[in-house]
ZAMARGU-4260 file (C-alpha; in steps of 0.2 Angstrom, whole numbers, plus 5000, padded with zeros to 4 digits):
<rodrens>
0) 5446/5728/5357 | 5452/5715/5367 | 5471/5715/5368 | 5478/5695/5371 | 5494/5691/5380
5) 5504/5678/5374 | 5516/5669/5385 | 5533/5659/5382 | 5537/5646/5394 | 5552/5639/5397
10) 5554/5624/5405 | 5571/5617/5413 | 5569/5599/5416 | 5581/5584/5419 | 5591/5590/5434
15) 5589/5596/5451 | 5593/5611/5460 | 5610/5611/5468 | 5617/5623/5484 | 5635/5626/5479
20) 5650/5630/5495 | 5647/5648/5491 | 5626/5645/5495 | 5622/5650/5477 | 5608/5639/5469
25) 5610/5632/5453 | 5600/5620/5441 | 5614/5611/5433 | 5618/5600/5418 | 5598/5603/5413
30) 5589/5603/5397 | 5577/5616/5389 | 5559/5616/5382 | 5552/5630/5376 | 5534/5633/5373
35) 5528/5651/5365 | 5512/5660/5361 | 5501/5652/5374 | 5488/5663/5376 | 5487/5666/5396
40) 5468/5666/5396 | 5465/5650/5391 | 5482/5643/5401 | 5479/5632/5417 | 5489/5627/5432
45) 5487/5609/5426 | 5493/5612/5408 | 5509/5619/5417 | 5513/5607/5430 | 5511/5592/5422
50) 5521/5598/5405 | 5535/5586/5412 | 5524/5570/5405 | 5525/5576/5387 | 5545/5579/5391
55) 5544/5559/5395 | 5546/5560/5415 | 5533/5551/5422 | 5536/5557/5442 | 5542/5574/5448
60) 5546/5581/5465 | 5543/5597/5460 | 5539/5612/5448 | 5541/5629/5453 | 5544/5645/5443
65) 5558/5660/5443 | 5551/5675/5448 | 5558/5688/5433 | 5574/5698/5440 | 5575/5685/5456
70) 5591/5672/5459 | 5584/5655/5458 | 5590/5654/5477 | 5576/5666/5482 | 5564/5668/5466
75) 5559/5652/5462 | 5541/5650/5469 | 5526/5636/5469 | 5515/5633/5455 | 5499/5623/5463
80) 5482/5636/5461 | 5477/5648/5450 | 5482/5662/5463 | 5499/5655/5459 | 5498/5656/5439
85) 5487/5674/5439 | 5504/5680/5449 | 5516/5671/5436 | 5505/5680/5421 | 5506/5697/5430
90) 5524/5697/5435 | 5527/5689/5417 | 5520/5704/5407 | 5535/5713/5415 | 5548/5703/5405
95) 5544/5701/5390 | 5529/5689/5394 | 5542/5675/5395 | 5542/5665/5413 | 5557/5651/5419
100) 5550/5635/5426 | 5560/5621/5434 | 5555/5605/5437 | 5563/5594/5451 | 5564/5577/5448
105) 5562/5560/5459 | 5577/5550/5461 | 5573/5534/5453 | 5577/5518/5462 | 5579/5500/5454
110) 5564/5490/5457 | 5568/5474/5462 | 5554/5460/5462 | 5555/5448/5477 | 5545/5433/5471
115) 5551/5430/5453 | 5544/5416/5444 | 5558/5404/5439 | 5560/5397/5423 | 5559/5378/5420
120) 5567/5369/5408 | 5554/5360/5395 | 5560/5345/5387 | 5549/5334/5376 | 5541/5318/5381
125) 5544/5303/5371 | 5535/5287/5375 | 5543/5269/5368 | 5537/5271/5351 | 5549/5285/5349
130) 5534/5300/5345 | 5533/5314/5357 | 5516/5315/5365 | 5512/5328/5378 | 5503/5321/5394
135) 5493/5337/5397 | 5481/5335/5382 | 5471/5321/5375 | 5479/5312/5359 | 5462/5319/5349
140) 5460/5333/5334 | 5452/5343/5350 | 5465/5342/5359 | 5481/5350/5351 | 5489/5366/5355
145) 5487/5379/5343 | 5505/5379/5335 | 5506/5360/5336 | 5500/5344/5328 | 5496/5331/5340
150) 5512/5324/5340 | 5519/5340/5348 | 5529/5347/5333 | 5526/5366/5326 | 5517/5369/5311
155) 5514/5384/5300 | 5500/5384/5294 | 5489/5384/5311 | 5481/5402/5307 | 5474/5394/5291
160) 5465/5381/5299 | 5446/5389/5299 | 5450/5394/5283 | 5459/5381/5272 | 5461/5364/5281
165) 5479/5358/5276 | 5486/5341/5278 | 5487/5332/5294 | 5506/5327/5299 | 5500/5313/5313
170) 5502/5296/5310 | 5493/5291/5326 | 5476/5299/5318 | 5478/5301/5299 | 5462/5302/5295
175) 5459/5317/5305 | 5460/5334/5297 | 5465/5352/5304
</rodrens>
């Protein structure tokens, strides 16, 4: 009979490792997520190394795990093959199948965007009659905006208009229907 290994990883994400003045290594001011009963046949290098997405960090520098019964200073080794994760699952079985992994982030810089758009003012057009018109379309039933009635004013009722015609607010074209 078949005997299945379940694993517990333990994932320290949302720090970096840190050399203190006595040369001792520490992950600090970290969080933890812990995933149990992962059945190490079916568990892949890929599944490990990108846990960090589901933890909601897009980019890391790094992932590495603890060697069991090592200081973080010298213990803490890469995770990129399956050579790598057939040594975490062996060393794992000898403490109580549970492994530490760290994850080292990117330090995030502000994007700046060189070339932003300005914004410019929009002020209606009114011609001498006093009605706002609007020079970019032509004063016909074709011609208006969605959102707008040919005069340039909002309407409501513009998602209804394939449905339901409603009453046409223009008094420069009041025979003309929406």
């Amino acid at each position: 009979m078949l005997h299945m290994v379940y694993l517990t990883l333990v994932y320290h994400h949302g720090s970096n490792l840190v050399t203190k003045d006595n040369d001792s290594v520490v992950y600090e001011g970290h969080n933890i997520d812990v995933q149990d009963r992962l059945d190490e046949d079916t568990l892949d290098v890929f599944a490990v190394r990108d846990h960090h997405h589901a933890l909601g960090y897009p980019k890391i520098l790094d992932v590495r795990w603890l060697e069991p019964g090592r200081e973080i200073a010298t213990g803490l080794r890469t995770i990129g093959t399956d050579r790598d994760l057939l040594e975490m699952c062996r060393l794992a079985r000898e403490n109580n199948n549970k492994v530490h992994i760290y994850y080292e982030h990117v330090v995030s810089e502000p994007q700046v965007e060189e070339d932003v758009p300005q914004l410019i003012e929009m002020t209606p057009n009114f011609s001498d009659s006093g009605r706002g018109t609007n020079p970019n379309r032509n004063h016909t039933k074709e011609g208006w905006s969605k959102g707008e009635d040919c005069d340039g004013q909002n309407t409501t009722k513009v998602q209804n208009r394939a449905k339901k015609p409603t009453k046409n607010k223009c008094k420069a074209h009041p025979n003309a229907n929406t």
